[in-house]
C-alpha positions in Angstrom: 38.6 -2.1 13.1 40.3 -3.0 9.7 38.7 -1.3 6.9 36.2 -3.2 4.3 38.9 -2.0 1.4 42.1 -3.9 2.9 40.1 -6.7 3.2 38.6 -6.9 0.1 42.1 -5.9 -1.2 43.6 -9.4 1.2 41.5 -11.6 -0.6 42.5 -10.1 -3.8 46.2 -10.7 -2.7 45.2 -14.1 -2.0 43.7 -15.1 -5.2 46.0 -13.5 -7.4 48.7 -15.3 -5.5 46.9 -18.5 -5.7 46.2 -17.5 -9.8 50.3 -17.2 -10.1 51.1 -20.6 -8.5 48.7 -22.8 -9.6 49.4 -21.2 -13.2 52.7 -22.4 -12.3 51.9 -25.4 -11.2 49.3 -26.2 -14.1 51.9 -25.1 -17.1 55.4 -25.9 -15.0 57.6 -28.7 -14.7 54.8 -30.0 -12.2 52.0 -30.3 -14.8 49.7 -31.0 -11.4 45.8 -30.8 -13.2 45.2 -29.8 -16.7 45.6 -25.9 -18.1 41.8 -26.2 -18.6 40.6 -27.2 -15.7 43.0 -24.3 -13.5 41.5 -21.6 -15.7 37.7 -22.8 -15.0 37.8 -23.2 -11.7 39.5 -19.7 -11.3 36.8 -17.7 -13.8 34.0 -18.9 -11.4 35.8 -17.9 -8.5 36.3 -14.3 -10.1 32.9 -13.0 -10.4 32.9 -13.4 -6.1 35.7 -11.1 -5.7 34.5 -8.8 -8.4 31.1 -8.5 -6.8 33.2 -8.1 -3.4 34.9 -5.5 -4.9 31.6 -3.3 -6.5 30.3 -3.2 -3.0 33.0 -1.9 -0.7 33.3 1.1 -3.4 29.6 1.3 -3.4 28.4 0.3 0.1 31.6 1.1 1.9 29.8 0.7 5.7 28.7 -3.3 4.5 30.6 -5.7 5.6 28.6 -8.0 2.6 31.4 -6.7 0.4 35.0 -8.2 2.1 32.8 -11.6 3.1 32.0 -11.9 -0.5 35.8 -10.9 -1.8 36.9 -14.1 0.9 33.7 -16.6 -0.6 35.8 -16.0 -3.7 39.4 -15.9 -2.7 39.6 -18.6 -0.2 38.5 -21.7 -1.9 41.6 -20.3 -5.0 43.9 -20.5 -1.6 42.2 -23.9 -0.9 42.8 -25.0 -4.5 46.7 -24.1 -4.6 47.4 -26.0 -1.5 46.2 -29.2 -2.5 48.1 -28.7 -6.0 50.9 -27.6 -4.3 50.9 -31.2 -1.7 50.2 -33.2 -4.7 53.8 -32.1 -6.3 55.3 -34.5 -3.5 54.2 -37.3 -6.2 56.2 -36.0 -9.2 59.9 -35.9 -10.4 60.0 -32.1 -9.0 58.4 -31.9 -5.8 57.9 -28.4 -4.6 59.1 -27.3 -0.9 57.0 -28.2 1.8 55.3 -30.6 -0.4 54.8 -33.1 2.1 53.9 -31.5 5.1 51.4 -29.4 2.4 50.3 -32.9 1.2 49.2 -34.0 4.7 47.6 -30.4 5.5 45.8 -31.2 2.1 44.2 -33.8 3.0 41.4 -31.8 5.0 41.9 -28.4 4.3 38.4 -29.0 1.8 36.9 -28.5 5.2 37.9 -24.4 4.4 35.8 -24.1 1.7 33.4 -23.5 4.1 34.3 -20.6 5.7 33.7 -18.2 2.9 29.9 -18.7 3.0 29.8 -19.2 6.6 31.1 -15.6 7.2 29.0 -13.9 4.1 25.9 -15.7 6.0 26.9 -14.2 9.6 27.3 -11.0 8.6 24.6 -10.5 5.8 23.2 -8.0 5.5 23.9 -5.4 7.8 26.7 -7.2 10.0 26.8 -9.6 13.1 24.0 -9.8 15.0 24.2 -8.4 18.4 24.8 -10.7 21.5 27.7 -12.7 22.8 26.1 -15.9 21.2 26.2 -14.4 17.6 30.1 -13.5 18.7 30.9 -17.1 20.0 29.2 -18.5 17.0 31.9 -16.0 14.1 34.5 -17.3 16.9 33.9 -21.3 16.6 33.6 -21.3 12.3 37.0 -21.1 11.8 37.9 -23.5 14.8 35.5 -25.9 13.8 37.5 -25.8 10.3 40.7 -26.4 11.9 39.6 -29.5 14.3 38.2 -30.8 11.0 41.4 -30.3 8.7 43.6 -31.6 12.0 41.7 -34.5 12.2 40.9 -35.5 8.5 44.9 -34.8 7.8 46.1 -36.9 10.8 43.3 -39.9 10.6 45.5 -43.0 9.3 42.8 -44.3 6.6 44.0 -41.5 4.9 47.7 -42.6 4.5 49.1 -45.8 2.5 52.4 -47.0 2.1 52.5 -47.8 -1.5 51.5 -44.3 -4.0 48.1 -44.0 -3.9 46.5 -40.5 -6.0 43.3 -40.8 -3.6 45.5 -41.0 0.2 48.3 -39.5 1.3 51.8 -41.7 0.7 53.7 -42.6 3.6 52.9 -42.6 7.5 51.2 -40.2 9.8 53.3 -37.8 11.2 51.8 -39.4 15.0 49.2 -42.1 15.3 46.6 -41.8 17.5 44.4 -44.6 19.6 41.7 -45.6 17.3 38.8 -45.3 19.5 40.4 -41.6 20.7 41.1 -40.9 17.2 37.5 -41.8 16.2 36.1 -39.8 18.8 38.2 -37.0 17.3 36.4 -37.4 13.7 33.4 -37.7 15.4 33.8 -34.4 17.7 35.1 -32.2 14.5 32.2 -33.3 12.1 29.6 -33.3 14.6 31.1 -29.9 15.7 31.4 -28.6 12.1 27.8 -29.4 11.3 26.4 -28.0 14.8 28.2 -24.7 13.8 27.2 -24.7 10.4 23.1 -25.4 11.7 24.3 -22.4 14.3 25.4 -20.1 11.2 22.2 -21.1 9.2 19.8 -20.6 12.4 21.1 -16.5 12.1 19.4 -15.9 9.1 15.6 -17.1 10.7 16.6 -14.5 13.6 18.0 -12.0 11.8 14.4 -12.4 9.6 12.2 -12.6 12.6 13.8 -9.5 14.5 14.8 -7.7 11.1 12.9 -4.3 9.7 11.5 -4.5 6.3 14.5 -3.7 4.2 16.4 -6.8 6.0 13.4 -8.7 5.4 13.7 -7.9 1.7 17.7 -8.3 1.5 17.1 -11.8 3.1 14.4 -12.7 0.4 17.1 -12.3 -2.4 19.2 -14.2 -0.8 16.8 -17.4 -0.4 15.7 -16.8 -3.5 18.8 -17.8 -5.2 19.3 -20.5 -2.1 16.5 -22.0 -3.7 18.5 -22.6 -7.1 21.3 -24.6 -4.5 20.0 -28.0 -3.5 17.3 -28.1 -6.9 20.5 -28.3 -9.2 22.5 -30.3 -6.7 19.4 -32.6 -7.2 19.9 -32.4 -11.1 23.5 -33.1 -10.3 22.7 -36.0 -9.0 20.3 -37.2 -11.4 22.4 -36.4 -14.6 25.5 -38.7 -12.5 22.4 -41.4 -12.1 22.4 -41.1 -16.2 25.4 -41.8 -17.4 26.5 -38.1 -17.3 30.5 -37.2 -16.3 30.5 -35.8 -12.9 33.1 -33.1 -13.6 30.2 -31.6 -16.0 26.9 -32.8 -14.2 28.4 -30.8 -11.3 28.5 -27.4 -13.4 25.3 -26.0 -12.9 25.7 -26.4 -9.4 28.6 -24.6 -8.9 27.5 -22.1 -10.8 24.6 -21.5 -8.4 26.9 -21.9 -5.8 29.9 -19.3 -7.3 27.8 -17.1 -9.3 24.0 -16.8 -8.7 24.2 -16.6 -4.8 26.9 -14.1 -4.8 24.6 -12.4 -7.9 21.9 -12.3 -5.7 23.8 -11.1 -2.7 25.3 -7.9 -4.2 21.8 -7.2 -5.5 20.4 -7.0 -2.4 22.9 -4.7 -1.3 23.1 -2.6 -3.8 19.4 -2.7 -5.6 17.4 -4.0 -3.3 14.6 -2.8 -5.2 15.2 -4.1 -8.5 12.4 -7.0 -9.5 9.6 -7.7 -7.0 11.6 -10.4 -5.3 8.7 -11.4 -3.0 6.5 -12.6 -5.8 8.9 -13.9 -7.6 10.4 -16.4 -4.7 6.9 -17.1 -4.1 6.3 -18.0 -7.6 9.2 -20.0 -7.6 8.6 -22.0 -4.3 5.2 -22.6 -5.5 6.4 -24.2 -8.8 8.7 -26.0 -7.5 6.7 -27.5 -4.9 3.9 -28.2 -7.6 6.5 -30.0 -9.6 7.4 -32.4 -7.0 3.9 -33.1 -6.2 2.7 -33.6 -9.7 5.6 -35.5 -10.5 4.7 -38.0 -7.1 1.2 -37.8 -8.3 2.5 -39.0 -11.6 4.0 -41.8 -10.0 1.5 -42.7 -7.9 -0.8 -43.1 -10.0 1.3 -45.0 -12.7 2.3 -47.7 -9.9 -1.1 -48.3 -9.0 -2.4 -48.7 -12.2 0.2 -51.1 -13.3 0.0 -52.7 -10.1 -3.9 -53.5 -10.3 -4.0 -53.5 -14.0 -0.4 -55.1 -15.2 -1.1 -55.5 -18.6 -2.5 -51.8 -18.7 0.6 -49.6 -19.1 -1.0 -46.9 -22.0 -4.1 -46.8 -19.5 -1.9 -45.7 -16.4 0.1 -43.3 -17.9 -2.9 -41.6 -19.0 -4.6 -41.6 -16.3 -1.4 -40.2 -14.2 -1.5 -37.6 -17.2 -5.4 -36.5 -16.7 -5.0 -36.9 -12.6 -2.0 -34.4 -12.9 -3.5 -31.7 -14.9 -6.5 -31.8 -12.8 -3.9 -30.9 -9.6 -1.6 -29.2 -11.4 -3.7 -25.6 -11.9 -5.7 -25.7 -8.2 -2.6 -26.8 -6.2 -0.4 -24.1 -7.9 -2.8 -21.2 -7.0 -3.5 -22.5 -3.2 0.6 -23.1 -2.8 1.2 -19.4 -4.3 -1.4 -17.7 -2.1 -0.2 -20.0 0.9 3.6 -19.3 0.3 2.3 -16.0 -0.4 1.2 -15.0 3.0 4.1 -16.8 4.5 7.1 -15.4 2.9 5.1 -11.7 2.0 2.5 -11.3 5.4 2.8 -7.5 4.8 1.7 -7.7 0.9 -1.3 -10.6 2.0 -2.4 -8.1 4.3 -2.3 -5.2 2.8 -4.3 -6.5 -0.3 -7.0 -8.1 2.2 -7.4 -4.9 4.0 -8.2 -3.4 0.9 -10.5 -6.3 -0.1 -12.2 -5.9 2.7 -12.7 -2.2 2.1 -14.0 -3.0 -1.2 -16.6 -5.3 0.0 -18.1 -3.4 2.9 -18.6 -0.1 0.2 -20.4 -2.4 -2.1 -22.6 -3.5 0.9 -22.6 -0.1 1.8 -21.5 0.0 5.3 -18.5 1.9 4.2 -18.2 5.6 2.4 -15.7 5.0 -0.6 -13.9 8.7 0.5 -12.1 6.7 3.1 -9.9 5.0 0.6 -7.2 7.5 1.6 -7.3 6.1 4.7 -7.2 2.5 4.1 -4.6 2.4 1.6 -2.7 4.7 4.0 -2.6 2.0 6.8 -2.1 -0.9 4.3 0.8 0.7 2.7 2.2 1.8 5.6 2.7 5.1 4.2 0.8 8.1 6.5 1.9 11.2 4.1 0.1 8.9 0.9 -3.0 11.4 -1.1 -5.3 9.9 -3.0 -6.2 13.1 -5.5 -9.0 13.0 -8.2 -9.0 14.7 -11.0 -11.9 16.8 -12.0 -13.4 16.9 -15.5 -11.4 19.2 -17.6 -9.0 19.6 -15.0 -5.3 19.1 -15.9 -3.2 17.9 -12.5 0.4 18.7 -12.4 1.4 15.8 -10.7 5.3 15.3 -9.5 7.2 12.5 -10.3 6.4 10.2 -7.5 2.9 10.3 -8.1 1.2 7.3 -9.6 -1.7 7.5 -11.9 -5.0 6.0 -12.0 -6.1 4.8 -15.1 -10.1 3.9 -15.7 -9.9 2.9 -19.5 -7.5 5.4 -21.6 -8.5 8.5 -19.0 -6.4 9.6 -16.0 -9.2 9.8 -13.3 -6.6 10.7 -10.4 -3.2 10.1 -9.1 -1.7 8.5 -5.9 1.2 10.7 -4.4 3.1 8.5 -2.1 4.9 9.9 1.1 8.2 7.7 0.9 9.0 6.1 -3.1 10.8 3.4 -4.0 10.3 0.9 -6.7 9.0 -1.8 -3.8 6.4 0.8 -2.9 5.8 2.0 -6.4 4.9 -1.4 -7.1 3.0 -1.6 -4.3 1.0 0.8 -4.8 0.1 0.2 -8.0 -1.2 -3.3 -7.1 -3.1 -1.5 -4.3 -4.9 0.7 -6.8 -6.3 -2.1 -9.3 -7.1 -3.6 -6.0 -8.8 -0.2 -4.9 -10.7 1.0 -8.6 -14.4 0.8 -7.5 -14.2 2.8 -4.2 -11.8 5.1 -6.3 -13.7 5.4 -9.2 -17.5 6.2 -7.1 -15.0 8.4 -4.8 -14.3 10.4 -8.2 -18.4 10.1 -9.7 -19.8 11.5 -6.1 -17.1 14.4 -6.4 -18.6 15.3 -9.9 -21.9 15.1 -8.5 -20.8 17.3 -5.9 -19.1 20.0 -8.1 -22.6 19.7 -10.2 -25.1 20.2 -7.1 -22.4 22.6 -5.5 -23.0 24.6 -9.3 -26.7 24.2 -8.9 -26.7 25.7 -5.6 -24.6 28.7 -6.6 -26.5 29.0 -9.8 -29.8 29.2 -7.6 -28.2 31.2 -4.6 -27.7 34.0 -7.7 -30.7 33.8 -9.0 -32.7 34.5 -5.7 -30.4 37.2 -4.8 -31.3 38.9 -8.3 -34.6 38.1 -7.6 -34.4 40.4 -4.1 -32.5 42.9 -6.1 -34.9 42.8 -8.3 -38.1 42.9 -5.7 -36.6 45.6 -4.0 -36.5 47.8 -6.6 -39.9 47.4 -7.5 -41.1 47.6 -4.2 -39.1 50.7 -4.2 -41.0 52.0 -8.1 -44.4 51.3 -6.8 -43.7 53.2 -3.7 -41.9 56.5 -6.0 -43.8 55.7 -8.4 -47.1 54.5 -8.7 -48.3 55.1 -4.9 -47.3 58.7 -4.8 -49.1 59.3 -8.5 -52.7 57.7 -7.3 -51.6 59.6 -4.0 -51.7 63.0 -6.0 -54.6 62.4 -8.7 -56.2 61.8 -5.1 -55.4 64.5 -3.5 -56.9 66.9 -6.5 -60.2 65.1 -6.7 -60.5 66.1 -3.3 -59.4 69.5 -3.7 -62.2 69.2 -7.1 -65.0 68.4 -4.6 -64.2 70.5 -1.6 -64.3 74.0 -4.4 -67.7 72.0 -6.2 -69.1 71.4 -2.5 -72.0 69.4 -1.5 -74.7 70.6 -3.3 -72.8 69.8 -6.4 -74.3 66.6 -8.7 -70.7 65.7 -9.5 -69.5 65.2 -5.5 -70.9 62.1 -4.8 -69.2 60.5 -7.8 -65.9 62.2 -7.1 -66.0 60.4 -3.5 -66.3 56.9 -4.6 -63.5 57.5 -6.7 -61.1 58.7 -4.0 -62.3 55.8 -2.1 -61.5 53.8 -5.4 -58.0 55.3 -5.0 -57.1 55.1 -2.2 -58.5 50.6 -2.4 -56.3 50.6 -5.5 -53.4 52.3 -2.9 -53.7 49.7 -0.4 -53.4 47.2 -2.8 -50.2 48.3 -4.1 -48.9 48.3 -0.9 -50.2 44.7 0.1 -48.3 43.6 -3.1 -45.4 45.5 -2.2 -45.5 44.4 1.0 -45.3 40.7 -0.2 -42.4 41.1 -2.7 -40.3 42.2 0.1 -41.8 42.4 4.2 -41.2 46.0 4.6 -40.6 44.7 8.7 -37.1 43.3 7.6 -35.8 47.0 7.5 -35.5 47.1 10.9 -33.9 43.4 11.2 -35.1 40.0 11.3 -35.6 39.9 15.2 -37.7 43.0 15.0 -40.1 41.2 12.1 -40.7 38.8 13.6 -42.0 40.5 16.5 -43.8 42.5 14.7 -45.1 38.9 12.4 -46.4 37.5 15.7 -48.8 40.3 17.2 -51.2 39.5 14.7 -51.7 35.9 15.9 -54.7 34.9 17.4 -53.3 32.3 19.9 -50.3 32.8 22.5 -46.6 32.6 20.5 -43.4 31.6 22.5 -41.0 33.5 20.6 -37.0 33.5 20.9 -35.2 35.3 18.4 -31.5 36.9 18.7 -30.3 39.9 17.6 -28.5 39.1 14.0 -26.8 40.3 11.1 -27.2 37.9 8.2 -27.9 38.3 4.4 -31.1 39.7 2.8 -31.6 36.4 1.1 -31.7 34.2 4.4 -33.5 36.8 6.1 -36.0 36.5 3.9 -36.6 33.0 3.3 -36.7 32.8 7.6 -39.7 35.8 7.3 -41.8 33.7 5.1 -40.9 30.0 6.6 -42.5 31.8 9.9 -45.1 33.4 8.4 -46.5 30.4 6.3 -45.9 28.2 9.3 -48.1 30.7 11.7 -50.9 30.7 9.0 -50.9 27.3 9.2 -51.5 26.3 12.3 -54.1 29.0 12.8 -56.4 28.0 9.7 -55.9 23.9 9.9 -54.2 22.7 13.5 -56.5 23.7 16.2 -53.5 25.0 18.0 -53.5 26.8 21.0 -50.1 27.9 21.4 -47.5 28.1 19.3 -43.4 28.3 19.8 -40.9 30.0 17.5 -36.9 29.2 17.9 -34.1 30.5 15.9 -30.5 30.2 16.9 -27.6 30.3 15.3 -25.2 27.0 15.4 -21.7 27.5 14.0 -21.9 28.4 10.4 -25.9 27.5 10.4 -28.7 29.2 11.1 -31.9 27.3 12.8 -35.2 27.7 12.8 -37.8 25.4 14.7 -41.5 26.5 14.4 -43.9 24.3 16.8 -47.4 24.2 17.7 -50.0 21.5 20.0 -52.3 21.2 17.2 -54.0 18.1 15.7 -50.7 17.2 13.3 -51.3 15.2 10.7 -50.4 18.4 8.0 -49.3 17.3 4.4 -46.9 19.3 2.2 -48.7 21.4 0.0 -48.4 24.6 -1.9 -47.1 26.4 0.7 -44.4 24.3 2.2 -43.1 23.4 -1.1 -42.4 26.8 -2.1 -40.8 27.6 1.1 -38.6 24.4 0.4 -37.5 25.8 -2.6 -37.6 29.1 -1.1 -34.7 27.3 1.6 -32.9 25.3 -0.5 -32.5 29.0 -2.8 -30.0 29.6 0.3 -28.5 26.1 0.6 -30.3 25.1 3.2 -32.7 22.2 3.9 -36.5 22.5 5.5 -38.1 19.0 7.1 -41.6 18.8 8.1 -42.7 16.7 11.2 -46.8 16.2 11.3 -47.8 12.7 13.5 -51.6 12.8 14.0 -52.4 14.0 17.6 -48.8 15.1 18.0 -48.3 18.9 16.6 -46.7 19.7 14.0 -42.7 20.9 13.7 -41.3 22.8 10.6 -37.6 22.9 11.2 -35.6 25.0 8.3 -31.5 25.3 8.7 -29.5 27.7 6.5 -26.1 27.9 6.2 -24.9 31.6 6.8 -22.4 34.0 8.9 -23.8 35.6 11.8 
């Protein structure tokens, strides 16, 4: 396979050769065509071969860059072989010049076969398949039949000089109906090849990966330009305008813009939202037509029912116009839109969608990670939101969200480009409300998760600090009363019962030893003495006092002070409960441990119907201390169910 460099550096051969000789042509004894026009024609052939040139060195694999070298080099060849025939007319006729002259006379037909080749093999080469093969095969013999029978047809020969035919006879004559069917075959054949070439570019769209897709759209973005200044060509010839210059934007277009557009796509793909822009651009133009046939329209009617009415039917075109104009524009550009860009259209109604079902609330706004994952198409994307007074240190493909002039979060995509960037971005105003309530419930999280904390301290200082009163009035106060006790009665026994003063001392060693008891109910209600031995054992201990049957199932566990506590008293208050207000007869007790959580499921066949009262809402507050959460179930007839669960490690 010949390398893209020696073809790129062929077709600059070729148009350097064909600069020399038409230069010498142009400025020689010859004088065939003007100095001006030579130099013209060969500047807007240069920017082809240039462009040809950038990407072989860039994109040496492409084949984009030698197709592109030949769109410029071949029509220079083409150029210098009809200068070179038309040298049989002057004083000095160069060698060849009359066989070259008759050649000449179709070899326009090979203007064709740059394009034809840069269309085959853009972007990424020939398409696969022996079709696509037969197809790069029959271009250039489609040319030839064309330029053989164009250069042999006999209208194009006259006796007498003639600047617009060929002088002299044909070097064979054919029959005129064969020779017919020949110009027939080769034009029909050159058009069905050309309609072949074309029809590569929907398949290579249709089967083609999203970076083809996008190459492609530069390419008919600039296609577009084509037949709307051909149009203007035509329109400025209509006017009174030379057709050497109404002809200059289109070859332009033709010379400069396509091939433009073509090494863009090859090279920065990525440059300018193409999408957008061609549908933008379809969508105007379109709009412009129709307004302009509105326009029309609506002139030709008015003038046709009210002739001497011309002011009144231009204005009314006018108002019936800009009443289209604005509506037709935005239903083209969404239409085109979808059409051209599917993959942006659904993307942004996917999100839409998203959007709408959290404001209805049938969707949680922290899956926005998710969505925009599957509408970007990007599975490594993060959303991450930035906490108050937190600084992120985001890397450089990461993409901010903005809510006013404060940074609220960033979106860190898995695979960057500009395309994506852009993406992206548009994704995100899309995507503000389910980001922004994402980041509001995530304060209100750190705030509650604070609270909890905060609380979960403060109870555990408040056992700390139970404990060690419990532990002072035992030390302390009990074993003081204990003492003064204990010498009243030794006071009485040595006074002895005859004494006045023995009576009095025994009521107050009964007084004592009330006061005693007391201190150790209190005690005993700071902190359940019963949870030294373990929760399972206190609660055994808890249910012996109750008056009615208790179905009790309680592990063995290890768990924190604080939950051990709060499970004592949620028990406890239950039990008391249903024995002083539910007419139970029997009563259950469950806890278990699930996971991380500890459960607790209190039960009895009472009359129900309990409301939450002193009690329960200090044990609520008593659970939720722990970062738990405590639910009371009371239908009348029905029992009642206090259920408390606790997170905690077993």
């Amino acid at each position: 396979m010949i390398r893209p460099l020696v073809w790129v550096t062929t077709a600059t051969v070729a148009y350097a050769a064909g600069l020399v000789v038409r230069a010498a042509l142009a400025y020689g004894p010859a004088s065939i065509g003007s100095g001006g026009d030579f130099l013209v024609t060969m500047v807007i052939l240069l920017p082809s071969l240039l462009l040809g040139w950038l990407i072989a060195i860039r994109a040496p694999q492409s084949p984009v860059g030698p197709a592109l070298a030949l769109t410029g080099a071949l029509p220079a060849v083409v150029f210098t072989v009809e200068d070179w025939g038309a040298t049989y007319h002057t004083a000095r006729p160069w060698p060849g010049a009359r066989n070259v002259e008759i050649a000449a006379a179709g070899v326009w037909a090979w203007l064709f076969i740059g394009f034809a080749i840069l269309i085959l093999v853009f972007p990424d080469g020939l398409l696969p398949g022996r079709t696509w093969r037969v197809i790069a095969t029959a271009v250039p013999l489609s040319l030839a039949l064309v330029n053989f029978a164009v250069a042999t047809n006999p209208d194009n020969f006259s006796p007498t000089p003639d600047p617009e035919r060929v002088t002299g006879e044909p070097p064979f004559t054919l029959p005129i109906p064969l020779q017919i069917a020949l110009v027939v075959i080769a034009l029909a054949g050159l058009v069905a090849v050309l309609l072949a070439v074309s029809v590569s570019l929907v398949t290579r769209f249709r089967r083609g990966d999203e970076l083809t897709r996008l190459r492609l759209r530069w390419l008919m973005c600039a296609a577009i330009a084509v037949p709307v200044l051909l149009a203007t060509s035509w329109l400025a010839i209509a006017v009174g305008i030379p057709g050497e210059l109404a002809y200059q934007g289109f070859l332009v277009a033709m010379l400069i813009l396509v091939p433009g557009a073509i090494a863009v796509a090859i090279l920065r793909h990525d440059l300018l939202d193409i999408d957008r822009f061609f549908g933008t651009a379809v969508s105007w133009l379109i709009t412009t037509f129709v307004s302009a046939a509105v326009f029309a329209g609506v002139v030709v009617a008015v003038d046709t029912l009210f002739p001497r009415q011309e002011r009144a039917g231009v204005t009314s075109a006018a108002s019936v116009t800009a009443l289209l104009l604005l509506p037709l524009y935005h239903w083209l550009h969404r239409a085109i839109g979808r059409l051209v860009d599917p993959d942006r259209a659904v993307a942004a109604e996917q999100i839409k969608d998203f959007v709408r079902r959290v404001r209805d609330g049938q969707a949680e706004p922290e899956q926005i990670g998710s969505v925009l994952r599957k509408a970007l198409d990007d599975p490594d994307l993060q959303v991450i939101l930035q906490r108050p007074g937190q600084h992120l240190g985001l890397p450089g493909n990461a993409i901010p969200l903005q809510t006013g002039d404060s940074t609220v979060g960033a979106l860190i995509l898995g695979v960057t480009s500009a395309r994506r960037i852009r993406r992206a971005r548009e994704a995100a105003v899309e995507a503000r409300l389910p980001i922004e309530v994402s980041r509001l419930r995530l304060e209100l999280q750190d705030a509650l998760s604070d609270v909890r904390a905060s609380r979960a301290r403060l109870v555990e200082a408040a056992s700390i600090e139970r404990q060690r009163l419990e532990r002072d009035l035992h030390d302390g106060a009990q074993q003081q009363l204990i003492a003064v006790g204990m010498r009243l009665r030794s006071l009485q026994h040595q006074l002895g019962p005859s004494a006045a003063q023995y009576g009095v001392i025994d009521e107050l060693v009964e007084t004592l030893e009330q006061t005693v008891g007391e201190l150790r109910r209190i005690a005993h209600g700071v902190r359940p003495g019963r949870l030294d031995d373990g929760l399972a054992v206190a609660l055994r201990r808890l249910v012996q006092d109750s008056s009615v049957p208790v179905d009790l199932s309680v592990p063995e566990l290890e768990i924190g002070e604080g939950v051990a506590t709060a499970v004592y008293f949620t028990v406890g208050e239950a039990i008391a409960n249903a024995l002083k207000h539910a007419q139970a007869t029997r009563i259950s007790i469950e806890v278990s441990m699930t996971g991380q959580r500890l459960n607790v499921l209190v039960r009895d066949d009472g009359i129900g119907g309990a409301r939450e009262g002193f009690g329960l809402t200090s044990l609520r507050d008593r659970v939720a201390a722990q970062g738990g959460e405590l639910t009371l179930d009371s239908p009348p007839g029905a029992g009642t169910s206090i259920r408390a669960e606790i997170p905690c490690a077993s």
